[in-house]
Each structure stands twice: as C-alpha cells, then as structure tokens.
C-alpha positions in Angstrom: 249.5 204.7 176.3 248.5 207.2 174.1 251.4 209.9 173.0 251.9 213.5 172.2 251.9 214.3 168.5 254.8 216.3 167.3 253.9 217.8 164.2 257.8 218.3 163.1 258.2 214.3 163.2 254.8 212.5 162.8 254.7 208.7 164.1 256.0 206.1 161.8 253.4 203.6 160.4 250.9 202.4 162.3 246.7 209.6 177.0 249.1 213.2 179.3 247.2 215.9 178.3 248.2 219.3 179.3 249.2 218.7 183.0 246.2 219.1 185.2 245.4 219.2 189.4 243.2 216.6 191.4 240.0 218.6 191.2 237.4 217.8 188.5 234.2 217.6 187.4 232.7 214.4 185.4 230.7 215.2 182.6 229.8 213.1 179.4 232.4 213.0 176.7 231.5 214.9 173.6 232.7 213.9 170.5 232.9 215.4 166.8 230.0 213.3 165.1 231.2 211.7 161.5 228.4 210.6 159.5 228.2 210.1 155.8 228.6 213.1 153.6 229.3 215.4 156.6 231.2 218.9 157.4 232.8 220.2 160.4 234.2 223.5 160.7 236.7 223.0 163.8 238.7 225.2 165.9 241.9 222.8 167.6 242.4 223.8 171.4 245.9 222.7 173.1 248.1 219.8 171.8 246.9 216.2 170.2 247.2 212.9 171.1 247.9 209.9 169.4 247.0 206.3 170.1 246.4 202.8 168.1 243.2 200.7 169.1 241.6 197.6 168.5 238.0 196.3 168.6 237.4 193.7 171.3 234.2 192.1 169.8 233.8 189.5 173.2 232.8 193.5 174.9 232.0 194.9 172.0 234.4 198.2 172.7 237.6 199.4 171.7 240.9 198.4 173.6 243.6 200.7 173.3 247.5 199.8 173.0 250.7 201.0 175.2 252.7 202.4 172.7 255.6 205.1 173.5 257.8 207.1 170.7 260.9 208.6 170.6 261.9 212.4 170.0 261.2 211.2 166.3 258.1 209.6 166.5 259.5 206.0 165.9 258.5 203.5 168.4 260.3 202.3 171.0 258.1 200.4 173.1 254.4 199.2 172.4 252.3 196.1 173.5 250.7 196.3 169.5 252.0 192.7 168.7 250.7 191.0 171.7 247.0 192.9 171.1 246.9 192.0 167.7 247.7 188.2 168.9 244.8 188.3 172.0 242.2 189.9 170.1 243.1 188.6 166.7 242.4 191.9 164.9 244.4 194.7 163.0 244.8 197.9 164.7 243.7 201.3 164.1 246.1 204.8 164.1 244.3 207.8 165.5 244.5 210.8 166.4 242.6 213.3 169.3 242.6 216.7 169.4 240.6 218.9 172.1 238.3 221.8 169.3 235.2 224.2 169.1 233.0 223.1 167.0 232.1 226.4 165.1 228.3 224.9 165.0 227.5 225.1 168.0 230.3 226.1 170.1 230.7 223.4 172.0 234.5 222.4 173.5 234.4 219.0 171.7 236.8 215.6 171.2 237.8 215.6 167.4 239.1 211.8 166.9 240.2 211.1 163.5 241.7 208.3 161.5 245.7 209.1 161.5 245.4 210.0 158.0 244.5 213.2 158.6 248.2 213.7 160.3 249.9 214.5 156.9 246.8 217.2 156.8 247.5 218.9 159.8 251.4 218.4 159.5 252.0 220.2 156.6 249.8 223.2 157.8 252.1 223.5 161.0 255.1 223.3 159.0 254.4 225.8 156.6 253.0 228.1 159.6 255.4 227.4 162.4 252.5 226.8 164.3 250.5 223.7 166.0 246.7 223.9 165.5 245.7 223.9 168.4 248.1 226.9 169.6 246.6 230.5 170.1 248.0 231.5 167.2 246.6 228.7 165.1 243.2 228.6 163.3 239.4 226.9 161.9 239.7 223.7 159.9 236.9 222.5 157.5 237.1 218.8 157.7 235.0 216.7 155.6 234.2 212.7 155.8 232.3 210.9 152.9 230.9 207.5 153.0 229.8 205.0 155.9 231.9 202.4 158.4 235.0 201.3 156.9 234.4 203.4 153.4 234.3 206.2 155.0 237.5 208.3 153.8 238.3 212.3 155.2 239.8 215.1 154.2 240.6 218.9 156.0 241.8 222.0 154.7 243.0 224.8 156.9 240.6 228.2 156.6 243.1 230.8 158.4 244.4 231.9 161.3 241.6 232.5 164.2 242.5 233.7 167.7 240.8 232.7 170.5 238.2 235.4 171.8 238.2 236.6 175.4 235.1 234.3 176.1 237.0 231.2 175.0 240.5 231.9 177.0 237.9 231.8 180.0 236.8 228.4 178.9 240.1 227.4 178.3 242.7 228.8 180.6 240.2 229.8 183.4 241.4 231.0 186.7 239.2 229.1 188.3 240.2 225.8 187.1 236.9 224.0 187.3 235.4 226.3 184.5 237.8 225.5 181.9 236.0 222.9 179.7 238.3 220.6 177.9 239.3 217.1 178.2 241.7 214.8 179.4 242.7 213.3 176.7 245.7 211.1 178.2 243.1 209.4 180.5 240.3 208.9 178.2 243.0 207.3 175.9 245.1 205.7 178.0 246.0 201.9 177.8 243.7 199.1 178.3 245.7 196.4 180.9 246.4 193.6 179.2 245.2 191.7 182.3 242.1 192.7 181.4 242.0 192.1 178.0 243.0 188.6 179.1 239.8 188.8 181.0 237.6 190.0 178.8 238.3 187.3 176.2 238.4 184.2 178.4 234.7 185.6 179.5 231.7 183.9 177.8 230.5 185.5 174.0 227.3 185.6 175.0 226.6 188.9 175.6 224.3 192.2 175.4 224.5 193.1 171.6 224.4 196.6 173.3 227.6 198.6 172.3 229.7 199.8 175.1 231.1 202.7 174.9 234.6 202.9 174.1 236.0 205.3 176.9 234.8 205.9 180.2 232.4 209.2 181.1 234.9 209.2 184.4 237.7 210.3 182.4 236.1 213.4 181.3 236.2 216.7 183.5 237.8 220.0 184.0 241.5 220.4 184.1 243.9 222.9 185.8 246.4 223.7 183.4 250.1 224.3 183.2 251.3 227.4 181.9 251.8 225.9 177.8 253.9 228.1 175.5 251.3 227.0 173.0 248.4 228.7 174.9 249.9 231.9 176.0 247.4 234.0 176.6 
C-alpha cells in the first residue's frame, strides 16, 4: 500500500487519503505533465502519499508494492523483495501530492520521483508547516531532460492561502463538489496474485501503453475535518 508522508521523519531508502464517504464521481485522473526542460508552479492541497513501483513490461504498466512504515518512516513490512524477484526489475520511490496547478487552475495529481522529499522536508521543517496545509504555499518545480535522464528540482515561493473559491473546491459542503483525488486508491497495491497472472500470460501483446492507475479510482471525496485544512 501506499503510506502517508511525515515530513518530520521521511522514509528510509527506497494509498488512505484524507478519509472520504461512499459517494463519488468518476472522472479522468489528471496528472502534472513532466516533459523535458519544463516548469510548474504548484500549489500542494491536503497530505502526500508515498509508494514504490515497478514496471511490469508483460502489461506494459506499473505495479505498485505493499509497503507499510513505522512512526519513523522505517519499514516494517513490504512485499518489495518478492516484486523485485516476479518482475525482475528495480523499483521506483515516489511520491503524490493532491496541487493547483497555477497554469491553469486545475486540482491536479503531482507524482514525483522521491527525490524531491528532502525538497519539501526541509521547507516543512523550517516552517512548521506541511505543504499542502492552509497555511502552506506555491512551489516552482522544475524537471530537465527526458526518461531516465530526467532529474528535478523545487524551490518553495511563499506562503499562499487558499482563496474562498478554492476551500469550495476543496472542503465543499456538498461533498461531490470538492475536486481532489484519492490518492490511497489510485496507489494502492497491485495483488500479487495478479502479478502472478499477469507474467505467466503470453508476451505477445498490444504495444499500446496501459495506463498505470485506474480512471475508477478517481472522484470526489467527503472529507474529515483535517487539522491541516482548517478552514
């Protein structure tokens, strides 16, 4: 499964969102598009998730790990090893973070290499404050280069509250207005079942890419009051 990031004690080496109801909405995901020489300016929204995953070239999508952490962020139980000895491949760390992307506006997934942790980290230390909290702020984060070249970096701009419009998209009495996403399911843990499956399944197939999470995973959430989003 994917796990909560705690900024005070960032996972060693290496999907429960905020708490919603039954009632959603599907909608496609949206993700923060990384593309060579690129900039996003990036407002976080609630708290992030973390989660390791590996490409599973017989479906030609990703396959994501059960991994849990302690109060520390060291791991105390994770199917990693047995992944990496199906699909034969290294893992990769990451990170997901519900934002506004200031370019359009748009409530948006930001997923990130986990390199970008030490970024965010030392921000929320020196602040007292997680990013994605109402009292946090807009991040400029930058990628250079293409595929596995590709290298980022983020500096934080300053402290920017959420308007009156937003909070509505957010924290919305109505629950099916607020627009994030649900990050625990869209990251949650492949069975290893299917993996199983998966690779005892003929290699000839579509050279299509399948997407790596599923659109059904996406929707509106009721949330739970969350000290972070008092408003």
């Amino acid at each position: 499964m994917s796990f909560e990031i705690d900024w005070e004690h960032l996972p060693s080496t290496q999907k429960k969102t905020q708490k919603g109801g039954e009632s959603k909405e599907f909608r496609p995901l949206n993700f923060i598009n990384f593309g060579k020489d690129t900039t996003h300016i990036v407002r976080p929204i609630g708290k992030a998730r973390g989660c390791w995953r590996f490409w599973c070239a017989a479906k030609r999508k990703y396959v994501y790990a059960k991994v849990i952490l302690d109060n520390k962020g060291n791991i105390v139980e994770s199917n990693v090893d047995e992944l990496k000895e199906i699909l034969g491949t290294e893992p990769q760390q990451r990170f997901a973070i519900n934002v506004i992307d200031r370019s359009d506006n748009e409530i948006k997934i930001l997923e990130a290499p986990a390199t970008l942790l030490a970024d965010f980290g030392s921000v929320t230390k020196a602040t007292g404050h997680n990013p994605g909290s109402a009292q946090g702020g807009n991040w400029k984060i930058d990628s250079a280069g293409d595929g596995k070249k590709r290298r980022y970096s983020c500096n934080y701009l300053g402290p920017v509250p959420f308007t009156d419009a937003e909070k509505l998209r957010i924290k919305n009495p109505d629950p099916l207005k607020n627009e994030w996403y649900l990050l625990e399911e869209i990251f949650k843990p492949t069975p290893i079942e299917r993996v199983l499956e998966w690779m005892g399944e003929s290699k000839t197939t579509s050279t299509e890419e399948t997407s790596d999470v599923s659109e059904e995973s996406a929707g509106t959430v009721v949330l739970s009051d969350d000290e972070e989003l008092d408003f």
